[in-house]
C-alpha positions in Angstrom: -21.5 -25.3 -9.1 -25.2 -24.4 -7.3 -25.4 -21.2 -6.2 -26.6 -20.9 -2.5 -27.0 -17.5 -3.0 -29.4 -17.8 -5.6 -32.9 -17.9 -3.9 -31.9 -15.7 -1.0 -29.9 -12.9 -3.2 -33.4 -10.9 -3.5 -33.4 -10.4 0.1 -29.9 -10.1 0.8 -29.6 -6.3 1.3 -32.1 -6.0 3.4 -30.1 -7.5 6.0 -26.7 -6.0 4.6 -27.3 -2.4 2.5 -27.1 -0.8 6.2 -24.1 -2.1 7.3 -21.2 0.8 6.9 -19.4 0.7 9.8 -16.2 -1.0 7.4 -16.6 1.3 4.9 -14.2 4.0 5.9 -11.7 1.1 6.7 -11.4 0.3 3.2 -11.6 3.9 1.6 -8.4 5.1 4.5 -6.5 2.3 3.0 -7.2 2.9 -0.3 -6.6 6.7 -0.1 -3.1 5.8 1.1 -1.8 2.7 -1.4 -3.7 3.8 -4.2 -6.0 1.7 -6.5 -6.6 -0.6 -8.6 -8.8 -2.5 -5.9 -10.3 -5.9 -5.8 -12.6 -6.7 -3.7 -12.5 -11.1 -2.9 -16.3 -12.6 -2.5 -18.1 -8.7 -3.2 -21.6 -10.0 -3.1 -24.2 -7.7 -4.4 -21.9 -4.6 -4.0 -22.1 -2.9 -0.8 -18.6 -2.0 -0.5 -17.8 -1.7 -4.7 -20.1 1.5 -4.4 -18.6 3.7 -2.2 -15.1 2.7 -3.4 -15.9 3.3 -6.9 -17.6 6.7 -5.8 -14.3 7.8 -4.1 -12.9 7.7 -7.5 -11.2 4.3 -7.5 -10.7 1.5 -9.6 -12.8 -1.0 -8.4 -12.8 -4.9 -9.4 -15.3 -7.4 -7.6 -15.4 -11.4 -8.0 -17.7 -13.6 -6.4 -18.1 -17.1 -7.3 -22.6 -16.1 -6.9 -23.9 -15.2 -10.9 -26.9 -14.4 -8.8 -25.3 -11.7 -6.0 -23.0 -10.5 -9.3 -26.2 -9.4 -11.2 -27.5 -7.4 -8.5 -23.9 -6.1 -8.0 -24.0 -4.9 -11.6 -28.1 -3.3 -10.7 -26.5 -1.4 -7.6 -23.8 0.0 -9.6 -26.2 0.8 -12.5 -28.7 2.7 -10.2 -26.5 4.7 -9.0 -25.0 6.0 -12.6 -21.3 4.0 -12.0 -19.9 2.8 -14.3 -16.0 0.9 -15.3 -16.3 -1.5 -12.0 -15.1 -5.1 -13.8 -16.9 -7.8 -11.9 -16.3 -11.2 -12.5 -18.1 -14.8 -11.7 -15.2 -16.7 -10.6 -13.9 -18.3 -7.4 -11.5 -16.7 -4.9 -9.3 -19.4 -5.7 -8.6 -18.7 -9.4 -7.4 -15.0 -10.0 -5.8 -15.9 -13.3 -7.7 -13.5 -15.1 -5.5 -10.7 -13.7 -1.8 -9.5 -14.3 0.6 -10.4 -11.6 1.8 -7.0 -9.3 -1.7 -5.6 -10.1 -4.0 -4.7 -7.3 -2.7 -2.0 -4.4 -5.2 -3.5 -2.2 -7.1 -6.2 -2.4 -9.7 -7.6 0.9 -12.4 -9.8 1.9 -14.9 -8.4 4.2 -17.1 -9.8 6.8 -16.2 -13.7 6.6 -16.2 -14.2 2.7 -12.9 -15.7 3.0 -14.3 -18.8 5.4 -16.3 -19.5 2.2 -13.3 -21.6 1.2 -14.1 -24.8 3.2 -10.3 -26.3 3.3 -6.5 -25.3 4.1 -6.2 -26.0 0.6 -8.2 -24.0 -1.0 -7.2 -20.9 1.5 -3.6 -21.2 0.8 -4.6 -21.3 -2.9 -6.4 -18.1 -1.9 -3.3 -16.9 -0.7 -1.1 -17.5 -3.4 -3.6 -16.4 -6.3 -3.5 -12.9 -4.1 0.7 -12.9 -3.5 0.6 -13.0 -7.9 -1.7 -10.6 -8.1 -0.8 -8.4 -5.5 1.7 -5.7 -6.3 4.7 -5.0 -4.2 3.4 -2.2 -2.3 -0.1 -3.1 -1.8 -1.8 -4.7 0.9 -4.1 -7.7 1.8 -7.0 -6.8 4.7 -9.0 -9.8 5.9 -12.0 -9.7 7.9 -13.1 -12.8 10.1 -15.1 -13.0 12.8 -13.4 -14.2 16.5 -14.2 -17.9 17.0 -14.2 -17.8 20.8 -15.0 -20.6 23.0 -18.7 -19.0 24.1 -19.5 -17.6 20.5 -19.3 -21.0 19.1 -21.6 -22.4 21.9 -23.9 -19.6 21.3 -24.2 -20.3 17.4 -26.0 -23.7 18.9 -28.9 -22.4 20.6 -31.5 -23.6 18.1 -33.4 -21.9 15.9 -32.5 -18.1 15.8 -34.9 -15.0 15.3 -32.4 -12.5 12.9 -34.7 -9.7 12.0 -37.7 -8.8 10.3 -37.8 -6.1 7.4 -40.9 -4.4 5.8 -41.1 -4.4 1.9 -41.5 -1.3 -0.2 -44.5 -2.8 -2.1 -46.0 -4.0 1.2 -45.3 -7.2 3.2 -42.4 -8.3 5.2 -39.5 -10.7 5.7 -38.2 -12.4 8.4 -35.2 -13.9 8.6 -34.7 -17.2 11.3 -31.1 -19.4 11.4 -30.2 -22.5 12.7 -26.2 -24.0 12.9 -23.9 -26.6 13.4 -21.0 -25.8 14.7 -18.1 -28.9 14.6 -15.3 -27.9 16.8 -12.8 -30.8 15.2 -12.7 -29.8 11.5 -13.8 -25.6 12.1 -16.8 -26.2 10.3 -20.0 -24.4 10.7 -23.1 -25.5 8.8 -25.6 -22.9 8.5 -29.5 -23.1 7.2 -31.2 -20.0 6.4 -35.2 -19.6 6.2 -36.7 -16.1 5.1 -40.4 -16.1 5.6 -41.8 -13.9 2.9 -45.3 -12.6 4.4 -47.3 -11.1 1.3 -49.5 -7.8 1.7 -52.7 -10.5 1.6 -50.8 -12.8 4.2 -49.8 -15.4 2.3 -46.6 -16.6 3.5 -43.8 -18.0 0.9 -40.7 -19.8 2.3 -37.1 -19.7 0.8 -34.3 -22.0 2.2 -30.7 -22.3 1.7 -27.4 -23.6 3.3 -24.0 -23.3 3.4 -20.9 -24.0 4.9 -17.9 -22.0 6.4 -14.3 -23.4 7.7 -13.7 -20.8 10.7 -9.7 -20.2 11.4 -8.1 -18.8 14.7 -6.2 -16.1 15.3 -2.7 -17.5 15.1 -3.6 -20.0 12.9 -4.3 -17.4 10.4 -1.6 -16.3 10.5 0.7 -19.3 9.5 -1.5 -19.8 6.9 -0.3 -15.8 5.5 3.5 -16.4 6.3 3.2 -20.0 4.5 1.7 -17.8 1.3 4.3 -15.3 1.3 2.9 -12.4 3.2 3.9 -10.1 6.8 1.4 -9.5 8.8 1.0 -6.0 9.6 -1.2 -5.8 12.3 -3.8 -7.8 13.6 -6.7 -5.7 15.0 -10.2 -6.2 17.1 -12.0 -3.6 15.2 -12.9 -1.0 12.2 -11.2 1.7 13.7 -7.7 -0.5 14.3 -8.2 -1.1 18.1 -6.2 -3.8 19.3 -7.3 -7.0 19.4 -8.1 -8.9 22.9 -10.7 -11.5 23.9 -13.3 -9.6 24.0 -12.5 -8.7 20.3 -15.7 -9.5 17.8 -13.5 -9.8 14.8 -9.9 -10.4 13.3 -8.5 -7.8 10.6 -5.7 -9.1 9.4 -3.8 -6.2 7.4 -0.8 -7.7 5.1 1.8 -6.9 3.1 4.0 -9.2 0.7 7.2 -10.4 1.9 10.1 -9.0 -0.2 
């Protein structure tokens, strides 16, 4: 399969490596059902890090050879070592023992990478085998509400700009799609790579995500085998209301 992630992974992080406000999240729950951990869609890392720091078994796939190798660079860097990450879909965990994991989670929308019911409920039960019986499942989606999903539509979007070490800048401009009777939202990324000189350099790429509602989700857990927890509006467990910015979803297998 082409990797989308490919031409943009070098400037992934710049948008991402900041980001922390989900870290604790993860490293609470993991304090209290143990590792190992795998981490569904892990990118270049962010969150594999600080787990793996804490002193926990840490796993990572991603289905991107190009985010995985700068996974593996992060990890390197910073001196950590026995994190197993894999190239490999979401959809096939076969390459783990069933009863495994104590937790395993996808943050900030990788599960909408999986474009049909299908292939999330394949999701699902892949996780249910490798699960064990005392871990837990966290998902984090965004809230498709009515106005968000207009907003997505206004045209050409201006996401941030971000000076380089060696000199020069990035900036980062969006444009989607957003089709309301299949949950579908096509997404076209430029970064704008402005060299010390001027020069400007261009790098494009797409994807597509499947977004899922609230109670939609979660028939789609109950249908895989799973009780739902909790579902809450925020990092620090806040309920969630309509004025919620994301979904956690927070699982358990059914007995």
């Amino acid at each position: 399969m082409e990797d989308a992630y490919a031409l943009i992974a070098p400037f992934y992080d710049l948008e991402f490596d900041e980001f922390d406000a989900d870290v604790e999240l993860y490293l609470g729950y993991a304090d209290y059902v143990g590792s190992p951990v795998l981490e569904l869609g892990c990118g270049t890392g962010r969150l594999l890090l600080p787990l793996a720091k804490a002193g926990l078994q840490v796993h990572g796939i991603d289905n991107s050879p190009a985010m995985i190798a700068r996974a593996r660079a992060r990890l390197e860097e910073a001196g950590i070592s026995g994190v197993e990450l894999r190239i490999d879909d979401m959809t096939d965990l076969s390459a783990y023992p069933a009863d495994h994991f104590r937790m395993v989670f996808a943050a900030i929308n990788s599960f909408l990478h999986l474009e049909t019911r299908e292939r999330q409920l394949t999701a699902l039960a892949e996780v249910h085998r490798v699960l064990h019986p005392d871990g837990i499942l966290i998902l984090d989606l965004f809230h498709p509400t009515p106005a968000l999903l207009h907003a997505m539509e206004d045209g050409l979007r201006v996401d941030g700009q971000w000076p380089l070490p060696g000199g020069g800048r990035v900036d980062r401009f969006s444009t989607r799609r957003v089709y309301p009777a299949e949950q579908r939202i096509e997404t076209t990324l430029y970064y704008d790579h402005t060299e010390p000189g001027g020069a400007v350099r261009r790098t494009v790429t797409s994807y597509t995500m499947r977004y899922i509602h609230r109670f939609e989700m979660e028939g789609l857990l109950d249908q895989a085998g799973f009780v739902l927890e909790g579902v809450y509006g925020s990092y620090e467990l806040d309920p969630f209301d309509d004025d919620s910015a994301i979904m956690l979803f927070v699982a358990h297998r059914r007995p």
